[in-house]
N, C-alpha and C positions, 0 to 999 in steps of 0.2 A: 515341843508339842503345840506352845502357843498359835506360832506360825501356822501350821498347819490346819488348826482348827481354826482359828479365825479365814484363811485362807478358804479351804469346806464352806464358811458361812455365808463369805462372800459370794460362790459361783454358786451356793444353793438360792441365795438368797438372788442372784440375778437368771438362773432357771426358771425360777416362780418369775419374774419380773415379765420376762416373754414369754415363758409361757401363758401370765395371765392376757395381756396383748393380743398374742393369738386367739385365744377363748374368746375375749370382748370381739374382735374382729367377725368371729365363725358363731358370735351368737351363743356361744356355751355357757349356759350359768355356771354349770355343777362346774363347770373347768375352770372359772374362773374363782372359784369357792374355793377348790381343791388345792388352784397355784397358788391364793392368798397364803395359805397356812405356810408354806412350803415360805412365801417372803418372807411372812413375822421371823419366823426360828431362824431362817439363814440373818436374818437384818439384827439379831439378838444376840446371834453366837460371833460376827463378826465388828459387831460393835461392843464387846468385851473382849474382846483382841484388842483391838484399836485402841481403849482408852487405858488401858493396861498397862501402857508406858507413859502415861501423863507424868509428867513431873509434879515435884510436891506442891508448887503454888496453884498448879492445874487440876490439882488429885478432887475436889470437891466437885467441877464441870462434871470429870470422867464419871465419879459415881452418880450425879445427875442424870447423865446420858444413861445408864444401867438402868436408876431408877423408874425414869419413864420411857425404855422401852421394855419392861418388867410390866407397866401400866398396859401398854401397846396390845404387846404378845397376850397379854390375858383378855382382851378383850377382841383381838382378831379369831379367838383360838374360839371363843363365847362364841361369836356372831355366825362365824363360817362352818362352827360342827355344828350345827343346830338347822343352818339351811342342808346338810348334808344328809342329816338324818330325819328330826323331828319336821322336819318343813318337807322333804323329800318324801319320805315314808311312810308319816301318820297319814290320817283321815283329820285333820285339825278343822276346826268348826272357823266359823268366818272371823269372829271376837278375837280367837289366837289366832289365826293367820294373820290379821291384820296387826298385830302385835311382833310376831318371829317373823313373819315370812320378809326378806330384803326387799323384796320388791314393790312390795306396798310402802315403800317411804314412812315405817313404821318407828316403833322402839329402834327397835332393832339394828331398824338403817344411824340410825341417829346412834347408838352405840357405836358403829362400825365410822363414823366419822370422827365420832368421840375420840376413838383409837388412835385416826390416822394424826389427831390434832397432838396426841401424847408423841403419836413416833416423832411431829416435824418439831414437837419439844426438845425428844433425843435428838436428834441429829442437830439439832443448834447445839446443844453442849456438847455432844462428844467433837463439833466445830472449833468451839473454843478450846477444847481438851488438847486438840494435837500440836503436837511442834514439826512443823512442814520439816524436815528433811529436803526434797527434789522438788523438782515442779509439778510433777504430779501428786504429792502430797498437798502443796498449795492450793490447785485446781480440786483436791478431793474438800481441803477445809472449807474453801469459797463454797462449793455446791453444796456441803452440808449445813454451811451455816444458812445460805440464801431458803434452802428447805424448810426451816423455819418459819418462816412467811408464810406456809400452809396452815400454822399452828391457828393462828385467830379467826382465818378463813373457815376451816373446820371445825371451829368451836363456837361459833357465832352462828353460820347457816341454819341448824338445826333451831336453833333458839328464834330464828324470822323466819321459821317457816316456808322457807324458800323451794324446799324438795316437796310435793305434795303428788299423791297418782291421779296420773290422768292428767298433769300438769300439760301444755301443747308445745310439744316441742324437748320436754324434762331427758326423753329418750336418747336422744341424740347428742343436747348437751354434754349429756354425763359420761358414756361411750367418749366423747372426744376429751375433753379434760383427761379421762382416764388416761388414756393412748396418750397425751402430751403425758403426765405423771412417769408414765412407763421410759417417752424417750426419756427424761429429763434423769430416774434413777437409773438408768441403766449404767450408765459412763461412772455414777458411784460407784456401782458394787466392782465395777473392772477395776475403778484407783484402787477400793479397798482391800481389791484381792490383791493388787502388786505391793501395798503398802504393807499388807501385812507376813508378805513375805521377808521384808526386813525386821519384821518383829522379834526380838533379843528371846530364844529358846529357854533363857532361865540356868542353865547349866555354869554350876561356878567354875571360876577359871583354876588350874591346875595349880596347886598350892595356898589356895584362898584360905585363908583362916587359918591358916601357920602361925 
């Protein structure tokens, strides 16, 4: 079952990748809200696959990578049901808007970067975690480790103030970074669906423990 769910997590997790793509493209908030949730959980359940066969010098990375993207997930899952609902649905006064609503470069947005700084935490360890197998294993560690590099980026921005509304120009910036983000994880979640199809099922071998 390893395999398989990890596998599940991978193409759910690259579903949401383009699908949010497309949303940013077509203008769609709420679709690009919708596909984020849909990344977290696929990016969660297929990077507990993945680090699931670390070996024992490697076993502290792998629960790293779990750990902060356990951080990730809980705070993409915070950010994107809130615009879904309470940002979408209430009558919110101008003080909370500008606090939940993503779009005002609020808390909230700053939460939602917070997030992204935790996931490129995970994927640096669960980088270090894997023992390449193929070359597409190789090509999967490189990109996850290089993904890391988001981590400071997203964790600093917020803190200089850089995102601010009505910023001239903030619009289009952020649309295009996103779209590179998109190409850049897409080619992940493909290795990490082929990689986790050689993931070891767990099933002991026929007379084990005789």
């Amino acid at each position: 079952m390893n395999r398989y769910l990890g596998k599940i997590g991978a193409l759910t997790c690259l579903a949401g990748v383009l699908g949010f793509a497309l949303s940013m493209l077509c203008g769609s908030n709420n679709g690009s809200y919708l596909t984020s949730l849909f990344i977290a959980l696929g990016y969660g359940l297929f990077t507990c696959a993945l680090v699931q066969t670390a070996t024992a010098d490697r076993r502290v990375a792998g629960l790293a990578a779990v750990m902060f993207a356990c951080v990730y997930i809980t705070l993409a899952l915070l950010v994107y049901f809130a615009q879904l609902t309470a940002v979408r649905l209430d009558a919110l006064g101008a003080q909370a808007r500008a606090v939940l609503d993503y779009q005002t470069f609020g808390l909230y947005f700053s939460y939602d970067l917070l997030g992204y700084a935790m996931m490129a935490l995970s994927t640096f360890f669960a980088g270090l975690a894997l023992t390449p197998q193929m070359v597409g294993d190789k090509w999967l560690k490189g990109l996850l480790l290089a993904h890391g590099a988001f981590f400071p980026i997203c964790l600093v921005m917020p803190m200089l103030g850089l995102f601010r509304s009505g910023a001239p120009g903030m619009e289009w910036i952020g649309t295009a970074l996103l779209l590179f983000w998109c190409a850049y994880f897409t080619p992940v979640c493909l290795l990490a669906a082929n990689a986790c199809r050689r993931i070891p099922d767990g099933r002991a071998e026929p007379g084990a423990g005789a």
